[in-house]
Biopython code that builds the backbone (N, CA, C, O; Angstrom):
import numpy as np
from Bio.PDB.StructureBuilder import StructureBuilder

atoms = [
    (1, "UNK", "N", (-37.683, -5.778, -196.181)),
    (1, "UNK", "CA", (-37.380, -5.203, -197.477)),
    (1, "UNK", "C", (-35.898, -5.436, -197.759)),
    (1, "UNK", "O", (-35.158, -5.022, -196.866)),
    (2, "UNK", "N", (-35.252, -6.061, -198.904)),
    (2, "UNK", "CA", (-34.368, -6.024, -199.162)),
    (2, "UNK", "C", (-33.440, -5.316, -199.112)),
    (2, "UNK", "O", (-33.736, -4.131, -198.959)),
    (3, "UNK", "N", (-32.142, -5.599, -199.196)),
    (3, "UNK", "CA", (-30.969, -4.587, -199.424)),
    (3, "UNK", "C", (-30.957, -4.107, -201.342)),
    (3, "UNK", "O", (-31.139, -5.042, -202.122)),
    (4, "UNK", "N", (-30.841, -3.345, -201.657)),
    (4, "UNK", "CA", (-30.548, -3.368, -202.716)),
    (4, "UNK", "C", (-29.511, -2.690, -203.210)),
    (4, "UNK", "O", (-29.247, -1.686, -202.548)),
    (5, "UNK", "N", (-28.750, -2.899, -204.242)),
    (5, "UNK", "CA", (-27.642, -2.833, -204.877)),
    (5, "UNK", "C", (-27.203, -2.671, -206.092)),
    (5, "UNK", "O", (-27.325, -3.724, -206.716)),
    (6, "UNK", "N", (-26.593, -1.545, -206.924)),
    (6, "UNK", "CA", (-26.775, -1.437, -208.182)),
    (6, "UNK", "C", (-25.001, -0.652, -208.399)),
    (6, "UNK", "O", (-24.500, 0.441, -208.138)),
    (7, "UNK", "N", (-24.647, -1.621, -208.858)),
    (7, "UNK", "CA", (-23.253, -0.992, -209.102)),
    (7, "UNK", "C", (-23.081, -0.093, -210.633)),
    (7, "UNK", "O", (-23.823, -0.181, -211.611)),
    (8, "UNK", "N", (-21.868, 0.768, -210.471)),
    (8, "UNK", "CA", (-21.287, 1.755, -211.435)),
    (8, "UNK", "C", (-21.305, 1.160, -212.345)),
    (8, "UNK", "O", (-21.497, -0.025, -212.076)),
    (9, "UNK", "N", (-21.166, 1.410, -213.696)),
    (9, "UNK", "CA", (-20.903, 1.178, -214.904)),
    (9, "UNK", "C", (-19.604, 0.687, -214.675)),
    (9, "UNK", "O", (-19.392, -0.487, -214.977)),
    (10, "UNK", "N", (-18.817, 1.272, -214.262)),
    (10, "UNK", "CA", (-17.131, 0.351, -213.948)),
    (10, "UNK", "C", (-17.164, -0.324, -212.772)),
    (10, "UNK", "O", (-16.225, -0.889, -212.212)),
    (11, "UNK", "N", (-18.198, -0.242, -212.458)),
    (11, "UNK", "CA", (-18.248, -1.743, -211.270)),
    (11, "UNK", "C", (-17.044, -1.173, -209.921)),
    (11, "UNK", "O", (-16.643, -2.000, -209.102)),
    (12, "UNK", "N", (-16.565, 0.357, -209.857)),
    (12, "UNK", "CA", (-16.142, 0.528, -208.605)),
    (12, "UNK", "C", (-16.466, 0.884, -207.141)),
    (12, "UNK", "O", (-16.049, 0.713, -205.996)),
    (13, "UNK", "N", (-17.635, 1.588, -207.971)),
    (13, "UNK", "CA", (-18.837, 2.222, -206.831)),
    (13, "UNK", "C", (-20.061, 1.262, -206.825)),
    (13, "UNK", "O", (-20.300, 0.884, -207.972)),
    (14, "UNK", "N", (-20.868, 0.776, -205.944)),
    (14, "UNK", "CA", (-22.043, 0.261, -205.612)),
    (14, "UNK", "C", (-22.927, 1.254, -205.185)),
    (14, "UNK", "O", (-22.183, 2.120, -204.727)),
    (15, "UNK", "N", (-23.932, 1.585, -205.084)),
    (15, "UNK", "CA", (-25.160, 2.340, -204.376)),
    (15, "UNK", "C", (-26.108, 1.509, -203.818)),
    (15, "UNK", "O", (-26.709, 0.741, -204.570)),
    (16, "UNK", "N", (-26.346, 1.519, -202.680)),
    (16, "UNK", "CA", (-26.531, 0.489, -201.623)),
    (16, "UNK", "C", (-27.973, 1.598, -201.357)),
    (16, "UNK", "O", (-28.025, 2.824, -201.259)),
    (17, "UNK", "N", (-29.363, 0.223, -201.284)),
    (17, "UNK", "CA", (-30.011, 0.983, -200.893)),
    (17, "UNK", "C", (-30.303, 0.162, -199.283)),
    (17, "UNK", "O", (-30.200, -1.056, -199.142)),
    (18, "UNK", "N", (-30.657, 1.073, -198.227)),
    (18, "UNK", "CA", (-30.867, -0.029, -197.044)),
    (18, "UNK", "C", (-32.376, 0.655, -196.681)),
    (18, "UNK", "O", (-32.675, 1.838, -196.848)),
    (19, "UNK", "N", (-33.381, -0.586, -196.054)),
    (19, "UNK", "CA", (-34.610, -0.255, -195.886)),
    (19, "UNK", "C", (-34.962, -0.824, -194.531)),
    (19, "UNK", "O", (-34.279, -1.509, -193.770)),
    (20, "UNK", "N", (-36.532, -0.246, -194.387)),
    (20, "UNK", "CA", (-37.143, -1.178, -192.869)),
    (20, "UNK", "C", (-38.339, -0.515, -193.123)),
    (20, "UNK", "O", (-38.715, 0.559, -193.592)),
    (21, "UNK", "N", (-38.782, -1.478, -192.672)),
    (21, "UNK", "CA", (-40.767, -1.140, -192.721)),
    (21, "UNK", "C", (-40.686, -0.730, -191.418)),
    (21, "UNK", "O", (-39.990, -1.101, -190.473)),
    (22, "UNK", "N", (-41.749, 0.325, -191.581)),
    (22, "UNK", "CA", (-41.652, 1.037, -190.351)),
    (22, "UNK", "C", (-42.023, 0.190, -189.285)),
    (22, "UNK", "O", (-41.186, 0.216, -188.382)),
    (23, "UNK", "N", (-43.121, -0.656, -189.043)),
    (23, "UNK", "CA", (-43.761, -1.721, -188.088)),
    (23, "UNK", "C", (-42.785, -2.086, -187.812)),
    (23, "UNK", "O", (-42.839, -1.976, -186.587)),
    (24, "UNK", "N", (-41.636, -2.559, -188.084)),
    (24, "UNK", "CA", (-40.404, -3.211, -187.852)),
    (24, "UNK", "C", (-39.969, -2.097, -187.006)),
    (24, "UNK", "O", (-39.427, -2.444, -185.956)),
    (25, "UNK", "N", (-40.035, -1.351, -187.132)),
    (25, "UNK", "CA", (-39.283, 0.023, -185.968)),
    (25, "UNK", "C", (-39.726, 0.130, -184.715)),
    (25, "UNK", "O", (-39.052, 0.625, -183.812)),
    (26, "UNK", "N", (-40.788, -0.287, -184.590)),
    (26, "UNK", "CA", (-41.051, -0.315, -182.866)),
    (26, "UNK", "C", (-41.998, 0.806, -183.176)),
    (26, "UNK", "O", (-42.769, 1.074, -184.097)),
    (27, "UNK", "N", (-41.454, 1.626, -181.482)),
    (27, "UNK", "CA", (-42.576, 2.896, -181.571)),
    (27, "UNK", "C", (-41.138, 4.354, -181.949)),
    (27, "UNK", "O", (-41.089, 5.416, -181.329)),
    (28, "UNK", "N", (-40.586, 4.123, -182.590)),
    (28, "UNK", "CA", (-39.800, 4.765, -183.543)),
    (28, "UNK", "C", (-40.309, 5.649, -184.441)),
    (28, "UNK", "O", (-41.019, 5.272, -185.374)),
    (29, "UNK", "N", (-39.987, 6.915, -184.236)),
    (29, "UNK", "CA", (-40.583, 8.127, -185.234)),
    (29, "UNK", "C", (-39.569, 8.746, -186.562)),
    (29, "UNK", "O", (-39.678, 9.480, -187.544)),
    (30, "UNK", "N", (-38.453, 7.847, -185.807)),
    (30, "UNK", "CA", (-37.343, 8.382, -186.557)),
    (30, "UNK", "C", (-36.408, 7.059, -186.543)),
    (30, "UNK", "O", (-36.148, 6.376, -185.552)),
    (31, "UNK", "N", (-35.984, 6.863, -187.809)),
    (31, "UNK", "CA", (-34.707, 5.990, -188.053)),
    (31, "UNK", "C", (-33.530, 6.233, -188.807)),
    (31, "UNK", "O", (-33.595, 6.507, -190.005)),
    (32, "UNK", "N", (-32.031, 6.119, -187.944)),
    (32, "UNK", "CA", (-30.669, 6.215, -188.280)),
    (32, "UNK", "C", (-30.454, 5.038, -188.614)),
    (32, "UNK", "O", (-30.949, 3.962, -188.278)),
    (33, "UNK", "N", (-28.835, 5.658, -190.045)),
    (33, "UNK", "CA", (-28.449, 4.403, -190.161)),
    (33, "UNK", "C", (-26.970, 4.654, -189.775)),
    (33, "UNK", "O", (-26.509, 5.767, -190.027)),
    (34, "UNK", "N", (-26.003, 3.507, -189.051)),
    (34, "UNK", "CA", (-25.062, 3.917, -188.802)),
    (34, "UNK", "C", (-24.179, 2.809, -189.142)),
    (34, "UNK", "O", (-24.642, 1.669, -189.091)),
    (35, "UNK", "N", (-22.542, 3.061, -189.603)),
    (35, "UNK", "CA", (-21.579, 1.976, -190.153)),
    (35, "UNK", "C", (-20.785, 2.307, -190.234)),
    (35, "UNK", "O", (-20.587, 3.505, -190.032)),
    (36, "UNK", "N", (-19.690, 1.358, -190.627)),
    (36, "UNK", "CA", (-18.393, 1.658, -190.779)),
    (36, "UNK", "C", (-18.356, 2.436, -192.111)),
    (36, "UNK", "O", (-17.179, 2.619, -192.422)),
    (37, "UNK", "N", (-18.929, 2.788, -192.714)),
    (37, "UNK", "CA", (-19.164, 3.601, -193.754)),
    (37, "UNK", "C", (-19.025, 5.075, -193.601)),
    (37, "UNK", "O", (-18.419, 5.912, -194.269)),
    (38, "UNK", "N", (-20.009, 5.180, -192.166)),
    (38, "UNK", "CA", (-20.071, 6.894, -191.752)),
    (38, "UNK", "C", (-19.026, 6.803, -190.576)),
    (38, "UNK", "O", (-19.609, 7.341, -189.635)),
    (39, "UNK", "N", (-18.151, 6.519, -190.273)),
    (39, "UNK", "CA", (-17.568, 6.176, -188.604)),
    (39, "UNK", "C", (-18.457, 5.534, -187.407)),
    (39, "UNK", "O", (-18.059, 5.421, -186.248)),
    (40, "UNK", "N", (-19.752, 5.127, -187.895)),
    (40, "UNK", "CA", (-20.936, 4.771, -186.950)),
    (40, "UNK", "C", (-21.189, 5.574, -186.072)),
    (40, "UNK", "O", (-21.188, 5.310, -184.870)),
    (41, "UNK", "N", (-21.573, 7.249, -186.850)),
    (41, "UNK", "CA", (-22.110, 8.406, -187.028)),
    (41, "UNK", "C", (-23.680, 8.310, -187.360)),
    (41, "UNK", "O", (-24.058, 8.718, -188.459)),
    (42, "UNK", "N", (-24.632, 7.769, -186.419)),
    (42, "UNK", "CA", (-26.268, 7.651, -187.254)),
    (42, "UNK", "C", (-26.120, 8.656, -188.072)),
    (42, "UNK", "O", (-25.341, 9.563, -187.779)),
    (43, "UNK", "N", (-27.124, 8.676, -189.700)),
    (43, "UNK", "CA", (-27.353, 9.169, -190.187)),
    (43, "UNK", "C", (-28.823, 9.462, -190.391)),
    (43, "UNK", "O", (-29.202, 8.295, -190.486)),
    (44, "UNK", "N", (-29.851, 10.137, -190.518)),
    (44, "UNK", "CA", (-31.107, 9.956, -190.881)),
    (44, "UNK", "C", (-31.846, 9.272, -192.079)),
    (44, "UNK", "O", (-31.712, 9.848, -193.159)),
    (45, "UNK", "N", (-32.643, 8.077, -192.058)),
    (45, "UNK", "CA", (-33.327, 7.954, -193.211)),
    (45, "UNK", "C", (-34.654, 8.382, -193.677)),
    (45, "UNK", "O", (-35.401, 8.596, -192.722)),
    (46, "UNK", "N", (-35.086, 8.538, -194.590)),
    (46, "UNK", "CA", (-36.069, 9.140, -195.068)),
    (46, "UNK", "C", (-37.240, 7.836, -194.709)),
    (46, "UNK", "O", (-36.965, 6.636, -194.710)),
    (47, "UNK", "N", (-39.063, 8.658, -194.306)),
    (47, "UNK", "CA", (-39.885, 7.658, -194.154)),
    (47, "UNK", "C", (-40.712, 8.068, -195.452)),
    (47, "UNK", "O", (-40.902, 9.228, -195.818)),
    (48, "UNK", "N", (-41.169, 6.918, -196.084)),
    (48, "UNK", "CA", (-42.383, 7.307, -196.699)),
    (48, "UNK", "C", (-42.581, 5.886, -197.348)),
    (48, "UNK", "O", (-41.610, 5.174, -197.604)),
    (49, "UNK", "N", (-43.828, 5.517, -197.593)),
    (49, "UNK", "CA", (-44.076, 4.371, -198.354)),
    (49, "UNK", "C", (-44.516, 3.895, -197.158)),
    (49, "UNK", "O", (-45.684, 4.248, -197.322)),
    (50, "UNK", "N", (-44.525, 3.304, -195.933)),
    (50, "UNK", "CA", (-44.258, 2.703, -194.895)),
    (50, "UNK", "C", (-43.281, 1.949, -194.566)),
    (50, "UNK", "O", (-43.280, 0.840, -194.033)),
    (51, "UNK", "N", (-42.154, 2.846, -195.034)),
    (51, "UNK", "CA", (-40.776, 2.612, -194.759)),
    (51, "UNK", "C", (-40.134, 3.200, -194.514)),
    (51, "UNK", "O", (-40.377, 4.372, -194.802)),
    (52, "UNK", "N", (-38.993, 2.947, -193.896)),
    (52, "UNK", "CA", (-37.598, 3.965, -193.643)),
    (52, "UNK", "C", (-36.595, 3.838, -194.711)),
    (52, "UNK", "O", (-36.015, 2.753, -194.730)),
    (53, "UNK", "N", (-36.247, 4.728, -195.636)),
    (53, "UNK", "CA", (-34.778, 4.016, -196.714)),
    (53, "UNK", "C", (-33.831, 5.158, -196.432)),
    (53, "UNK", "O", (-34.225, 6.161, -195.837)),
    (54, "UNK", "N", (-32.126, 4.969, -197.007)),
    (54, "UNK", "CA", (-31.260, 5.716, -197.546)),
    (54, "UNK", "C", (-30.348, 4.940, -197.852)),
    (54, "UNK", "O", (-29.731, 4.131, -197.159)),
    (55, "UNK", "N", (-30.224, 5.345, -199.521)),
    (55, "UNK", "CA", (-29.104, 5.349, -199.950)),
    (55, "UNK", "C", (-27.976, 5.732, -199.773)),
    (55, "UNK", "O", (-27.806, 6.830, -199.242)),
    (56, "UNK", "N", (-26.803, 4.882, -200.193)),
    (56, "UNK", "CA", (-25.193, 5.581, -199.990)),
    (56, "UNK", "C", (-24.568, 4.446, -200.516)),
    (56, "UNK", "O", (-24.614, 3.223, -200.382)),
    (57, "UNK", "N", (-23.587, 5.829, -201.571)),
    (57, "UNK", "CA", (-22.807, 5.194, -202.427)),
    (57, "UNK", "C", (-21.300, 4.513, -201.735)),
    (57, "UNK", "O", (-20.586, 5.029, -200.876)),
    (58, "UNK", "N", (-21.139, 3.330, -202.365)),
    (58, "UNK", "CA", (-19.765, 2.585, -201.351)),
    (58, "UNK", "C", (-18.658, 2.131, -202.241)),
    (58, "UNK", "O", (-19.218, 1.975, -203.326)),
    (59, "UNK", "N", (-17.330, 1.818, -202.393)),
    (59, "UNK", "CA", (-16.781, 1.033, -202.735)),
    (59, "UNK", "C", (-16.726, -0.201, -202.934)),
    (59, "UNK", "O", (-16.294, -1.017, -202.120)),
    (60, "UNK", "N", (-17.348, -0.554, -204.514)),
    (60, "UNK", "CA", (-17.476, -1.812, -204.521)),
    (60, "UNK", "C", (-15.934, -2.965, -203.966)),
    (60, "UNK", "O", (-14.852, -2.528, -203.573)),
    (61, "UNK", "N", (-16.240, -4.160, -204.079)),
    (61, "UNK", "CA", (-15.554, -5.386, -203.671)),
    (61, "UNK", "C", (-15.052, -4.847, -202.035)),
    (61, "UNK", "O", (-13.954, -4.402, -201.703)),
    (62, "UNK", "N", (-16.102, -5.039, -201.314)),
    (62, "UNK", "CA", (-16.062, -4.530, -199.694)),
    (62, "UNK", "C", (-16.684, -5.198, -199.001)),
    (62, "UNK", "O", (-17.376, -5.942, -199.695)),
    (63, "UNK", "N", (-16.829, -5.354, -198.001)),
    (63, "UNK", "CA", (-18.326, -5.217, -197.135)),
    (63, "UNK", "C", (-18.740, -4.234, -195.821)),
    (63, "UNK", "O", (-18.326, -3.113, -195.528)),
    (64, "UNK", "N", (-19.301, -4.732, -195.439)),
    (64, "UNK", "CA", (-19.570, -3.510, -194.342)),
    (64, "UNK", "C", (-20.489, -3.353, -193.283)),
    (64, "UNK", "O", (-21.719, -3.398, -193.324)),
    (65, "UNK", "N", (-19.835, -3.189, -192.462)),
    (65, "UNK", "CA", (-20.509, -3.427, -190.951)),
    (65, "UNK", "C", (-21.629, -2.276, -190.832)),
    (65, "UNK", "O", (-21.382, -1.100, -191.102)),
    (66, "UNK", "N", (-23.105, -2.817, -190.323)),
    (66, "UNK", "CA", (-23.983, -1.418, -189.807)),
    (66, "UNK", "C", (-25.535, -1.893, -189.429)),
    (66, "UNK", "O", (-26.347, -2.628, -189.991)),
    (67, "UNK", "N", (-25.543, -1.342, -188.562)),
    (67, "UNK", "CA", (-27.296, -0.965, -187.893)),
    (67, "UNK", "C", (-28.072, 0.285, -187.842)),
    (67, "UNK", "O", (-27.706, 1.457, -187.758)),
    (68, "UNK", "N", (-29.150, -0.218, -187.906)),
    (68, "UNK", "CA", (-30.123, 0.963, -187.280)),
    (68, "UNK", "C", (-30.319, 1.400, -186.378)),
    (68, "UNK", "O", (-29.929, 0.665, -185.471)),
    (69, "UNK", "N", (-30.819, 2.418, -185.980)),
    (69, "UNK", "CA", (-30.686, 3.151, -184.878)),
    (69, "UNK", "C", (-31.737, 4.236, -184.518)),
    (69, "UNK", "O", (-31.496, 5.435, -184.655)),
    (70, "UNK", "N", (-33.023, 3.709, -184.009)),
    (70, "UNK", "CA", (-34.054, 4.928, -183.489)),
    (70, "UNK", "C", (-33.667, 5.908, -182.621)),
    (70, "UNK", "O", (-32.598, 6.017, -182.021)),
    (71, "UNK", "N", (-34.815, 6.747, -182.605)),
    (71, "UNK", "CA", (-34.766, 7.734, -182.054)),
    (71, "UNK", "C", (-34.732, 7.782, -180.561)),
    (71, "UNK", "O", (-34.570, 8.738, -179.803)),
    (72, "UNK", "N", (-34.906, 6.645, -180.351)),
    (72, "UNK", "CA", (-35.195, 5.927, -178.624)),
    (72, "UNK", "C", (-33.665, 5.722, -178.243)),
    (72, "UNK", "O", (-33.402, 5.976, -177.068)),
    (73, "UNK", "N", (-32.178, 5.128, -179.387)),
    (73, "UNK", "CA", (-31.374, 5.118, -179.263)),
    (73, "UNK", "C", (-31.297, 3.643, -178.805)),
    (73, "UNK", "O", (-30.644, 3.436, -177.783)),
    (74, "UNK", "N", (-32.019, 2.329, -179.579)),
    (74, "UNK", "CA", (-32.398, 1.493, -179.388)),
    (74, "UNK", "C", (-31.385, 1.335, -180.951)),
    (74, "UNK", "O", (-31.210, 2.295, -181.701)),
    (75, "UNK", "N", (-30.821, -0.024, -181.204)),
    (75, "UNK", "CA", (-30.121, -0.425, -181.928)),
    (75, "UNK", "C", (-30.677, -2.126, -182.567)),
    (75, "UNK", "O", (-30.808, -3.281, -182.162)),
    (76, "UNK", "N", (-30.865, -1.296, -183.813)),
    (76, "UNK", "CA", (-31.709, -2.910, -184.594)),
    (76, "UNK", "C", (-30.798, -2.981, -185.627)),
    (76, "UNK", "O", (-30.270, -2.055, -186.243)),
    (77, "UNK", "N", (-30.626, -4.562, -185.796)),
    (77, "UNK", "CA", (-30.032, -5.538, -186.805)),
    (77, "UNK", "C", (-31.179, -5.306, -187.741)),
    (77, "UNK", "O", (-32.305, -4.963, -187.381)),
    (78, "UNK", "N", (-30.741, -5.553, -189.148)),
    (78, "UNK", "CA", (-31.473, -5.192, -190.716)),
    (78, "UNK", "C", (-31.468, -6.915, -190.988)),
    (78, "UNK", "O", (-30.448, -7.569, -191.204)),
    (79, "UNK", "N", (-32.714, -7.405, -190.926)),
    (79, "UNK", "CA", (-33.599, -8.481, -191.249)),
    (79, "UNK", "C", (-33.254, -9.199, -192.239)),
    (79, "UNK", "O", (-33.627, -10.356, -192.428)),
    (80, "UNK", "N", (-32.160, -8.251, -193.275)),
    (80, "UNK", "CA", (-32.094, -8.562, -194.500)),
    (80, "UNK", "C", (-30.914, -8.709, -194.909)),
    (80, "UNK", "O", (-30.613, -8.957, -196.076)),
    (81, "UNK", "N", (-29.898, -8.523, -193.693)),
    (81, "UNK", "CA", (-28.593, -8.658, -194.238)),
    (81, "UNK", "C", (-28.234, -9.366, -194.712)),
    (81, "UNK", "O", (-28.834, -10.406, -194.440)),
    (82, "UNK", "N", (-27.028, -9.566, -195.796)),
    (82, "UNK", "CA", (-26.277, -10.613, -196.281)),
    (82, "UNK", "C", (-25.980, -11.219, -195.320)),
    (82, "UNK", "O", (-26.343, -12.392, -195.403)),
    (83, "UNK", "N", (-25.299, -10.889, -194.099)),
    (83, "UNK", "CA", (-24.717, -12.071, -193.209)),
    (83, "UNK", "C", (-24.577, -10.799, -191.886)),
    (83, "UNK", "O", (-24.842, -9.598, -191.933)),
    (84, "UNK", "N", (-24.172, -11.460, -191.006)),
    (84, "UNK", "CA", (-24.082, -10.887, -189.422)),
    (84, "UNK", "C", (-22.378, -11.194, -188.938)),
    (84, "UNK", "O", (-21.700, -12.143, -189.330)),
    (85, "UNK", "N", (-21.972, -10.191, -188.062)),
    (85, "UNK", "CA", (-20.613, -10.625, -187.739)),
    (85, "UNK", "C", (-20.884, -9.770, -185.723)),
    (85, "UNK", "O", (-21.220, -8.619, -185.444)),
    (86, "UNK", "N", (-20.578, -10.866, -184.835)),
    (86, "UNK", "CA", (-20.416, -10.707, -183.806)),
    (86, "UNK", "C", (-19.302, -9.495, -183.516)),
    (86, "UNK", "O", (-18.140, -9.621, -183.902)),
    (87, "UNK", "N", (-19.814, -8.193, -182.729)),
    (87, "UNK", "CA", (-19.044, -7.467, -182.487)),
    (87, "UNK", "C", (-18.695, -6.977, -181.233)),
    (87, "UNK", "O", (-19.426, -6.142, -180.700)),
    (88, "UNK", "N", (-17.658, -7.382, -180.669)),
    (88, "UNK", "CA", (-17.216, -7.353, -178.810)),
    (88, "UNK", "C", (-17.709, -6.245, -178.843)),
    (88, "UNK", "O", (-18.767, -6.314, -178.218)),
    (89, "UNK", "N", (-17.479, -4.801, -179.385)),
    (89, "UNK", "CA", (-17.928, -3.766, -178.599)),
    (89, "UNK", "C", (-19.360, -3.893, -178.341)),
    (89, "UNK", "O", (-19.655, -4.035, -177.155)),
    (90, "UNK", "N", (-20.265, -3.874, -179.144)),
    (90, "UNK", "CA", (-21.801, -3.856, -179.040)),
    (90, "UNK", "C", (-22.344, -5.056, -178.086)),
    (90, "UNK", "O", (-23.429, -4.990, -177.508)),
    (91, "UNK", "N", (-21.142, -6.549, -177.960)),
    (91, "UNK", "CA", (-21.782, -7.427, -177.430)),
    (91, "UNK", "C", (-22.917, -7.757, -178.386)),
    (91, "UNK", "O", (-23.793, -8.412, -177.820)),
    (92, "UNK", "N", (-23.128, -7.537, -179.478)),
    (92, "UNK", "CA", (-24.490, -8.287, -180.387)),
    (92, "UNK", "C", (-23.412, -7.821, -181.962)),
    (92, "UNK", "O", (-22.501, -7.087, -182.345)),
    (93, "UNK", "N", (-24.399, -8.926, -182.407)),
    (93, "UNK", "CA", (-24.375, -9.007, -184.099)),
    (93, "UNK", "C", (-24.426, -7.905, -184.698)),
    (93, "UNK", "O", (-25.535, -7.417, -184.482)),
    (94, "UNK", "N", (-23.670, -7.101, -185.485)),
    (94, "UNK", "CA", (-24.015, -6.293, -186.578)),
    (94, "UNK", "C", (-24.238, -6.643, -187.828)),
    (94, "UNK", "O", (-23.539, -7.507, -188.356)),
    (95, "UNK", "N", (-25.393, -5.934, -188.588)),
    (95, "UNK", "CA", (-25.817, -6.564, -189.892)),
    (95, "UNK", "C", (-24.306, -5.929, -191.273)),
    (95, "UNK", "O", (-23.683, -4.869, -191.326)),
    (96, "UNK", "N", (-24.255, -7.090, -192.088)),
    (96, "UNK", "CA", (-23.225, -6.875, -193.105)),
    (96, "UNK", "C", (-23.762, -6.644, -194.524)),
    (96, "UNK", "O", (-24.786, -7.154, -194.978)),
    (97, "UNK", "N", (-22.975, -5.852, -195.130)),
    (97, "UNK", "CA", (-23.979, -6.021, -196.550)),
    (97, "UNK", "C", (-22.538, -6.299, -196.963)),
    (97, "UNK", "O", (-21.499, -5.937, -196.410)),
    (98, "UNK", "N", (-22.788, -7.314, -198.500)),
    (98, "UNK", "CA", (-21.492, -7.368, -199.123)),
    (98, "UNK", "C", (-21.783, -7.045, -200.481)),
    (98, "UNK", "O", (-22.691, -7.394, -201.235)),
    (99, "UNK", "N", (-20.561, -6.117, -200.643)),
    (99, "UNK", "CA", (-20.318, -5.562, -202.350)),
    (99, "UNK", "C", (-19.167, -6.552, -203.138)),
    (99, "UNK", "O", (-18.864, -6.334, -204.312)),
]
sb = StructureBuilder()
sb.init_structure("model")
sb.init_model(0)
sb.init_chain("A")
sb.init_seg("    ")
for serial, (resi, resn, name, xyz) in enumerate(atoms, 1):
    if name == "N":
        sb.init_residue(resn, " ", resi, " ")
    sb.init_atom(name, np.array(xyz, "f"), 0.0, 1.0, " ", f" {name:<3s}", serial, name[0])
structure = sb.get_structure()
């Protein structure tokens, strides 16, 4: 499922929606999202549809580092990112969205 993206009327704020089909989650009952957005603080996303989503509003002309994060404490890259950036701490790719 896509990232989706719908910026402010003044184009300063973006509202970023981030998703995952649940099948994509493993055996995951629960999915966080975590980034340089929150301090990479998981946050909870909402399930329904047969998906996981949450929104959060960002500063447009940015981008921004972040993954998912089950309840297992298992750490998944988003399928759908704009692009990936290698990160020494994690030793793996984090997914990027760009505003």
């Amino acid at each position: 499922m896509p990232l989706t993206k719908k910026l402010s009327k003044d184009k300063t704020v973006c509202k970023v929606g981030f998703s995952m089909p649940v099948e994509m989650a493993g055996e995951a009952k629960k999915l966080l999202l975590a980034g340089e957005f929150n301090d990479w603080k998981p946050e909870p996303m909402r399930k329904a549809k047969g998906a996981f989503s949450r929104s959060v509003e960002l500063p447009a002309g940015a981008s921004y580092q972040y993954r998912f994060v089950t309840d297992t404490g298992e750490w998944i890259n988003d399928t759908d990112a704009d692009c990936y950036v290698y990160s020494p701490f994690a030793q793996a790719d984090n997914s990027v969205v760009v505003l």
